[in-house]
C-alpha positions as CSV (number, residue, x, y, z in Angstrom):
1,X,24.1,-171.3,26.0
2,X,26.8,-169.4,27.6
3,X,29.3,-170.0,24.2
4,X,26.1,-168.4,22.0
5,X,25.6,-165.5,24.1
6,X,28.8,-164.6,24.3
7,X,29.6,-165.1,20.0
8,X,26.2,-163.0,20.2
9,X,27.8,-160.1,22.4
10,X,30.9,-160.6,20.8
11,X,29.5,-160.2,16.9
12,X,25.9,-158.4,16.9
13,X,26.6,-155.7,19.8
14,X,30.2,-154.5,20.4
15,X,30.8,-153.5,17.0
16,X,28.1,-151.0,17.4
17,X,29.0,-149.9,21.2
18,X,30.7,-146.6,20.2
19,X,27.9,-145.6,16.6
20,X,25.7,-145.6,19.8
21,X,26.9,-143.6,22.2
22,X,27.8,-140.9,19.9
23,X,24.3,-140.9,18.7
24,X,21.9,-141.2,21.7
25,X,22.1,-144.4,22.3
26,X,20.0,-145.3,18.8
27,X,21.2,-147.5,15.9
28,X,19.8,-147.4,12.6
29,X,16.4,-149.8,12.4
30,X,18.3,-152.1,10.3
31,X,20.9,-152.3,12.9
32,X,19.0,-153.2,15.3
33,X,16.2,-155.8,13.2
34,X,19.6,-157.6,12.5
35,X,20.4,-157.6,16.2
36,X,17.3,-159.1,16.8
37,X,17.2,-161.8,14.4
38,X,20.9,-162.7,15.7
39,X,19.6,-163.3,19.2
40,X,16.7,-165.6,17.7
41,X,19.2,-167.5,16.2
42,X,21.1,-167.7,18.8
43,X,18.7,-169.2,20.9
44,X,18.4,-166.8,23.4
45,X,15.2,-164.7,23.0
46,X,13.1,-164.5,26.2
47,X,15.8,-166.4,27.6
48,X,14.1,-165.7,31.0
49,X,10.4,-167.7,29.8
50,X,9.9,-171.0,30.2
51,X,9.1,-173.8,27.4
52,X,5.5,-173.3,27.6
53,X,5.3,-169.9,26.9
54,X,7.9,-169.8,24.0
55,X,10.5,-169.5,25.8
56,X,13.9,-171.9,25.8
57,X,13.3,-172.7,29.6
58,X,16.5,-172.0,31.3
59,X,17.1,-172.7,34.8
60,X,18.4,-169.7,36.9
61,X,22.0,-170.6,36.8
62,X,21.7,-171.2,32.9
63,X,19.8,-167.2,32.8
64,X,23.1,-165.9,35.0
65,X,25.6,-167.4,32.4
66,X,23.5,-165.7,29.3
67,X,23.2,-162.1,31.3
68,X,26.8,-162.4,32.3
69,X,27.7,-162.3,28.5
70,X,25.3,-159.6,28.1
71,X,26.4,-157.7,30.6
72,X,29.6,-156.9,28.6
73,X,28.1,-154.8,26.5
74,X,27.6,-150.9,27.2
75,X,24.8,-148.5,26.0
76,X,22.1,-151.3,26.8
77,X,22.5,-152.5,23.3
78,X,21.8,-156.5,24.9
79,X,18.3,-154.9,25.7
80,X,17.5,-155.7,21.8
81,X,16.9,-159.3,24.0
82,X,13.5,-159.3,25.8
83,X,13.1,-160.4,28.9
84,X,9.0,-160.4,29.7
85,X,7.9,-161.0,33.4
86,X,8.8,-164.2,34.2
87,X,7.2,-163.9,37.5
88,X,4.2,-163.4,35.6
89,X,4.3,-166.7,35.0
90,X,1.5,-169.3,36.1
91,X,-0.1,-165.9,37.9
92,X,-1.5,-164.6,34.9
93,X,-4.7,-165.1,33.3
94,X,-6.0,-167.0,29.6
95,X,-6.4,-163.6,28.6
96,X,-3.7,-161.6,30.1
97,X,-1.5,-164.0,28.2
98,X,-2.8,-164.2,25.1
99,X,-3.0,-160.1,25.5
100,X,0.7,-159.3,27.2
101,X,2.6,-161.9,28.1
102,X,2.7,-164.6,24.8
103,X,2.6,-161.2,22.3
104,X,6.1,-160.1,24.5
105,X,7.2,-163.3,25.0
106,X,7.3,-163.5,20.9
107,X,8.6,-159.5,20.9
108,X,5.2,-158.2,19.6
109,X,4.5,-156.2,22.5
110,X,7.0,-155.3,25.8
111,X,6.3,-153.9,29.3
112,X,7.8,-151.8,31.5
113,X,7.3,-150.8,35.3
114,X,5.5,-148.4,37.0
115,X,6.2,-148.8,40.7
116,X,9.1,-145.6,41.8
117,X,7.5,-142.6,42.7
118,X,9.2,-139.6,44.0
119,X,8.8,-140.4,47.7
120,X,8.9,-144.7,47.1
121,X,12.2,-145.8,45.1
122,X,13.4,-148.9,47.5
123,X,10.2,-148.8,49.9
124,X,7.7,-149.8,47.7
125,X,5.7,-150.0,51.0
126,X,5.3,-146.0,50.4
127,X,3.4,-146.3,47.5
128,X,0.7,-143.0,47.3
129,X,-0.5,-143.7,44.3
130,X,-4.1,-145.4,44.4
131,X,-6.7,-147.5,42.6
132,X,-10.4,-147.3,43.9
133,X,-13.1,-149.5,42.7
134,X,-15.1,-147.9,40.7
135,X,-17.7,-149.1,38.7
136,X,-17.0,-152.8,36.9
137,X,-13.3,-151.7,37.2
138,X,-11.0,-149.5,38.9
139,X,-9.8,-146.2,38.7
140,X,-5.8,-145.5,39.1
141,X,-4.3,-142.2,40.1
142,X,-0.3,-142.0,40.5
143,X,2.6,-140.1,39.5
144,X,5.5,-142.8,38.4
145,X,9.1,-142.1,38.4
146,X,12.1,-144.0,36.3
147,X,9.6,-145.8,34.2
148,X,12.6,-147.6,32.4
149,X,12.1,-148.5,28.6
150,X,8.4,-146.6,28.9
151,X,9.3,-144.7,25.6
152,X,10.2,-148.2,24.1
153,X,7.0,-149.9,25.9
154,X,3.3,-150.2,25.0
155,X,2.2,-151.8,28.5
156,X,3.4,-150.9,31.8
157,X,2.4,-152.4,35.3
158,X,1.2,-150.6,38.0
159,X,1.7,-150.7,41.5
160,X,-0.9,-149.0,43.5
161,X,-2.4,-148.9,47.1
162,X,-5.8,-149.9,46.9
163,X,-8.4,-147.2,48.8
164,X,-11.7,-149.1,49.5
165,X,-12.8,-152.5,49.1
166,X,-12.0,-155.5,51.9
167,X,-8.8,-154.8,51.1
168,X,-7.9,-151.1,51.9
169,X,-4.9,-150.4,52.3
170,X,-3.0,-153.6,50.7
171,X,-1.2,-153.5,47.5
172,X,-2.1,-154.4,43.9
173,X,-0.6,-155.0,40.5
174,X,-2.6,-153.9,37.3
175,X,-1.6,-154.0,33.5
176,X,-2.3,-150.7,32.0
177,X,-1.9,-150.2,28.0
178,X,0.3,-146.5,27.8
179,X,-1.8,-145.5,24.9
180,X,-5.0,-145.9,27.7
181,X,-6.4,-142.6,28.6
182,X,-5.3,-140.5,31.5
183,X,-1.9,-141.7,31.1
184,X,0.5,-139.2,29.7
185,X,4.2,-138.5,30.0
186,X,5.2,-135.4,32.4
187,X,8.6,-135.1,31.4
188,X,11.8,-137.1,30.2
189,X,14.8,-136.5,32.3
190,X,18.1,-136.9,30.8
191,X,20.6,-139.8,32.9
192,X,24.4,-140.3,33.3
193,X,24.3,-143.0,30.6
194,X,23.5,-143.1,26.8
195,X,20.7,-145.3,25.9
196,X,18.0,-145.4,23.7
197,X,15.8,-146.7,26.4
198,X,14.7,-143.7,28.4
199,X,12.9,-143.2,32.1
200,X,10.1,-140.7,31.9
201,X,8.0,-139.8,34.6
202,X,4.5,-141.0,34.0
203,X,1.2,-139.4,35.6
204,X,-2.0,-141.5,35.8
205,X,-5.1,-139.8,36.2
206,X,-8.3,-141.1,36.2
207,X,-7.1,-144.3,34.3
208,X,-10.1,-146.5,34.3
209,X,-9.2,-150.5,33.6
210,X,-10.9,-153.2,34.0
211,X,-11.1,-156.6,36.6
212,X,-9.2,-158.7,33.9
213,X,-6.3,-156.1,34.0
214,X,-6.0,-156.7,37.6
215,X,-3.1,-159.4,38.5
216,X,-4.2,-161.8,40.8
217,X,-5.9,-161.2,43.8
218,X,-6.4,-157.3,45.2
219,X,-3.6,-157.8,48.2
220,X,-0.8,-159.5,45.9
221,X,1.2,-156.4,44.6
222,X,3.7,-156.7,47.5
223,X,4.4,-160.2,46.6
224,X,4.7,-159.7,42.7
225,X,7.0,-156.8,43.3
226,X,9.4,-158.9,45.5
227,X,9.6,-161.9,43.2
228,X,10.2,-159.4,40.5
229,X,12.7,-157.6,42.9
230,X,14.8,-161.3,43.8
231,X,15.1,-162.0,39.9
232,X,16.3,-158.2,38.9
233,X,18.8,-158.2,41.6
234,X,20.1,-162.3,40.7
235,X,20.8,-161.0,37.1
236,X,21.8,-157.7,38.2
237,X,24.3,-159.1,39.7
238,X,25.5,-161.5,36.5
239,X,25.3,-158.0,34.5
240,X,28.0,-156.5,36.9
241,X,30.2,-159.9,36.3
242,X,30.3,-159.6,33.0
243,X,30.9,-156.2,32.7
244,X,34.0,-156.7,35.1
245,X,35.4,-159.2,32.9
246,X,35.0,-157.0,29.7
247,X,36.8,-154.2,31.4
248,X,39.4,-156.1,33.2
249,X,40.4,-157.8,30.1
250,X,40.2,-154.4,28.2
251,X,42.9,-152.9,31.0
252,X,44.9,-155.8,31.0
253,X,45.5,-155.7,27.9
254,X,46.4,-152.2,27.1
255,X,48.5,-152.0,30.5
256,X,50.6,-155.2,28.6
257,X,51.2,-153.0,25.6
258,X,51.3,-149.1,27.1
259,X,55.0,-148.2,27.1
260,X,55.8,-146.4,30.0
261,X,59.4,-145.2,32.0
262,X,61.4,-147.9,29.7
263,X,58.8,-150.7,30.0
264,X,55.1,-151.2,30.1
265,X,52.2,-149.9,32.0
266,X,52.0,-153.0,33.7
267,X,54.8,-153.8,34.9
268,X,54.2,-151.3,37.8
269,X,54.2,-152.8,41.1
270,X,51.0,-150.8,41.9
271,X,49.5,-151.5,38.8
272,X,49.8,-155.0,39.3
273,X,47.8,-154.9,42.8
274,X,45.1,-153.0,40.9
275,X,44.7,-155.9,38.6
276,X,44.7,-158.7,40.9
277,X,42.1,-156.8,43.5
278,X,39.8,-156.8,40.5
279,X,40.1,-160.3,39.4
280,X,39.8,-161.7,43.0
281,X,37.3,-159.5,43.5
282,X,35.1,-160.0,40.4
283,X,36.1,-164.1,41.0
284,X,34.3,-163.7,44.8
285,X,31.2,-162.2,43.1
286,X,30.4,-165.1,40.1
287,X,30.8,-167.2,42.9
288,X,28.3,-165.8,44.9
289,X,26.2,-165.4,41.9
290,X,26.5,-168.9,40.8
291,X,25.9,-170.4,43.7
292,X,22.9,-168.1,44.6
293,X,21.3,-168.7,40.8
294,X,21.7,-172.6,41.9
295,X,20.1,-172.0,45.3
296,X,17.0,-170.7,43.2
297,X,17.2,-173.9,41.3
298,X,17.0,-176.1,44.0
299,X,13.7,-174.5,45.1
300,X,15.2,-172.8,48.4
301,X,12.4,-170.9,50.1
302,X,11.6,-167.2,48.7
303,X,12.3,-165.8,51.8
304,X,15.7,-166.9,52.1
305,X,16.0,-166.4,48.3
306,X,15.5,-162.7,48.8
307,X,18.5,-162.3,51.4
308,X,20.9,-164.3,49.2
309,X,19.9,-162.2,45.8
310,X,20.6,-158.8,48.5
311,X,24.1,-160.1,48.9
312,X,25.4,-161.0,45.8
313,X,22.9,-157.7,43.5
314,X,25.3,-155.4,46.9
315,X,28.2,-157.0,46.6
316,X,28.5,-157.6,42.5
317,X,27.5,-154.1,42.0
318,X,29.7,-152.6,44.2
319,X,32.9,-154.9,42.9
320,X,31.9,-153.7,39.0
321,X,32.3,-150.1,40.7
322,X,35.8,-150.3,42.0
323,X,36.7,-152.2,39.1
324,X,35.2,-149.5,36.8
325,X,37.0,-146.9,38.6
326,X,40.3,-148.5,38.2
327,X,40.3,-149.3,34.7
328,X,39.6,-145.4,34.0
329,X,42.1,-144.7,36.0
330,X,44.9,-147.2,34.3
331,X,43.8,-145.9,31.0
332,X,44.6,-142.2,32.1
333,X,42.8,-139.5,29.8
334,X,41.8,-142.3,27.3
335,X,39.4,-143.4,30.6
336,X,37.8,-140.1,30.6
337,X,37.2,-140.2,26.7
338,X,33.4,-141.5,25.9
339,X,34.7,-143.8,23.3
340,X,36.8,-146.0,25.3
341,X,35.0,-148.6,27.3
342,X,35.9,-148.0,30.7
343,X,34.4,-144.4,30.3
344,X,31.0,-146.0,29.3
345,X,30.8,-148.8,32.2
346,X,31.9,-146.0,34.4
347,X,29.1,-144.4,34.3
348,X,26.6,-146.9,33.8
349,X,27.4,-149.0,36.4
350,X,26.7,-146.3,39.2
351,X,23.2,-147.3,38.7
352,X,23.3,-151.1,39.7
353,X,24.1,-149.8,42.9
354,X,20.3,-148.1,43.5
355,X,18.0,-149.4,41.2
356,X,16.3,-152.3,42.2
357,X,17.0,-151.7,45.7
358,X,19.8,-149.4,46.7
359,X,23.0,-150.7,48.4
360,X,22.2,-149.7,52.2
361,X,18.6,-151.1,51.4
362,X,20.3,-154.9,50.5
363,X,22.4,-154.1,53.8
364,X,19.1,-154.3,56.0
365,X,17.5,-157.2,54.2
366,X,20.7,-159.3,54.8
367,X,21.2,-157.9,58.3
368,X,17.6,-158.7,58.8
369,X,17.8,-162.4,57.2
370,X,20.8,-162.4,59.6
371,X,18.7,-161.8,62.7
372,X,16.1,-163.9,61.8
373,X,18.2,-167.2,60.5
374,X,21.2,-166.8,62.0
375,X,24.5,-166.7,59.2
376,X,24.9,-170.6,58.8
377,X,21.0,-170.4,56.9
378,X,22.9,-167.5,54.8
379,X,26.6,-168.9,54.2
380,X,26.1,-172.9,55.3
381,X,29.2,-174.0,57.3
C-alpha cells in the first residue's frame, strides 16, 4: 500500500504541483478525472472505509503509511482521494448510508464540516449555533466558519446545541444537503495557500431537516466530533511526515549540488546541523506516529487514544514547521519563489498547527491525560 501511494504521488500529482498553484489551485477536468482513476487503480480510494462499505479496510497504521505519501504533495492535489467519515461508520443509519455515506464512499457525493464558528474553533464546547425541535424535525440556525471543501461538497454536517427537548443543552450531529434551504454562503475568504478547495463561511437559517438526518441519539455530537477530531489529528500528523521527507530530500539535494565559496552549499558546517536537526527530528515524529496509529489498532481505549493523537498531530506539525522554514532558508531567494516547493509547504503547513485543534489546545489535553494517568499510561516505561 505504502509502494502504490507513493508511485501514485510520485506519477499522478507532482507533475502538476506547480500548473496548480499558478492557477488557483485548479487543474483542467481531465487532469484531475485522470487523477482519480489513478488512485482507483491504485488501490487507495476511500482508503480510510472499511471492506463493508467499499472500502480496502486498512488498519490505522496501514492509513498513516498511505497519508504519509500523500502528504508530499502541495496544493491539496492528494485530496482528488476521498476520505468519507469513517467514524460514521456502524453509527449511521440504512438510509443515511445508502443516502451519504456508500454514494461518497464510491465518490458520488462528498461531505464537509460545519462545526468552527467565529467564537468556537478548538472549543467545540462553545458552539451557539442551535437546532430546536420543531415539528417532525428540527430547525437549525448557525453561522459556520472554515467549512473546508464546502464549495467542492454537496453535504455538510452540522454541529449544533440543541435548545429544548430532554436534552437541552447537549450537542448533536445532523446531515444537511447544501443545496437545502436557508443555507447560503456569506462569503469566501481568501487563505495563505492555493487550493481549489476553499473555506467559506456558511449561515444556516431556518434549515428545517428531518429525524433521519439526525446522527444517532440527540446528546452524541460531542462524541462524533472527538472521534472525528483523534483520526484528523493521527493523519495530520502522517501528512506533516511526509511532507518533511519531500522537503528534506528536495534541500538535500540541491545543497549537494549548489556551488558555493569553492565548494557546495552543503558542505557548510552549519548547513550540515540544519539537515541533521530535520532528519532526527522528522525520524522522532513517524515514530510517534507509527507507534500511535498501532496503539489505535490494538483497540487502546478512546480516552487514552485522544492524548496520544494530541502528541504526535503537536509535535509532527510543529517538526514539518521548522523543517519548512529551514529548507526556504537553504534554498535562499529560490525559497521565497512560489514555484519551488519549500515556498509552497511553507505556507501550507502553518495550518496543521491550528486546525483540528491548535497547538496550545493539544498541550492541555496531554497535560490533562498527564494528570489523570500519570506519564507511564502516555510513554510506557
Amino acid at each position: 500500500m505504502q509502494g502504490r501511494a507513493r508511485a501514485f504521488a510520485e506519477t499522478a500529482l507532482l507533475p502538476y504541483e506547480v500548473e496548480a498553484e499558478l492557477h488557483d489551485g485548479l487543474l483542467a477536468p481531465s487532469v484531475v478525472a485522470a487523477q482519480a482513476e489513478a488512485a482507483r487503480a491504485a488501490g487507495i480510494w476511500s482508503y480510510n472505509m472499511p471492506a463493508d462499505v467499499g472500502g480496502p479496510g486498512l488498519t490505522h497504521l496501514q492509513q498513516v503509511l498511505v497519508t504519509e505519501q500523500l502528504g508530499r504533495v502541495t496544493n491539496a492535489l492528494a485530496w482528488v482521494v476521498p476520505t468519507p467519515a469513517s467514524w460514521w461508520v456502524g453509527h449511521a443509519t440504512p438510509y443515511q448510508l445508502e443516502t451519504w455515506l456508500l454514494p461518497a464512499v464510491r465518490g458520488e457525493r462528498r461531505e464537509c464540516y460545519a462545526i468552527t464558528e467565529e467564537g468556537a474553533g478548538s472549543d467545540v464546547q462553545a458552539t451557539r449555533a442551535t437546532a430546536t425541535r420543531s415539528g417532525d424535525g428540527y430547525r437549525l440556525d448557525g453561522v459556520k466558519w472554515h467549512v473546508t471543501s464546502a464549495n467542492l461538497a454537496d453535504h455538510c454536517f452540522f454541529q449544533a446545541r440543541l435548545t429544548n427537548g430532554p436534552d437541552a443543552g447537549e450537542q448533536a450531529l445532523f446531515v444537511v444537503d447544501l443545496d437545502s434551504p436557508g443555507v447560503r454562503t456569506v462569503r469566501t475568504p481568501a487563505y495563505s495557500h492555493t487550493f481549489a478547495h476553499h473555506h467559506p463561511i456558511l449561515a444556516f437559517e431556518d434549515v428545517v431537516v428531518p429525524p433521519e438526518n439526525r446522527v444517532g441519539s440527540e446528546g452524541d455530537g460531542m462524541a462524533f466530533a472527538q472521534a472525528w477530531f483523534r483520526h484528523e489529528r493521527l493523519m495530520i500528523a502522517a501528512r506533516c511526515c511526509g511532507a518533511a521527507q519531500r522537503l528534506l530530500e528536495e534541500v538535500e539535494a540541491f545543497a549537494g549540488e549548489r556551488e558555493l565559496f569553492g565548494g557546495h552549499l552543503g558542505d557548510l558546517q552549519a548547513v550540515q546541523c540544519m539537515l541533521a536537526d530535520s532528519v532526527v527530528e522528522l525520524w522522532a515524529s513517524r515514530l510517534m506516529t507509527y507507534e500511535a496509529a498501532r496503539a489505535h489498532d490494538a483497540g487502546v481505549d478512546p480516552k487514552l487514544a485522544h492524548g496520544l493523537c494530541s502528541m504526535v498531530k503537536l509535535y509532527a506539525s510543529e517538526m514539518a514547521g521548522r523543517v519548512a522554514d529551514r529548507a526556504v532558508q537553504l534554498f535562499g531567494g529560490r525559497g521565497y519563489m512560489r514555484e519551488n516547493v519549500a515556498e509552497r509547504f511553507y505556507r501550507e503547513l502553518r495550518v496543521e498547527r491550528i486546525w483540528e485543534g491548535a497547538s496550545e489546545v493539544q498541550r492541555v489535553i496531554v497535560a490533562g491525560q498527564l494528570a489523570k494517568r500519570g506519564p507511564r499510561s502516555l510513554i510506557g516505561g
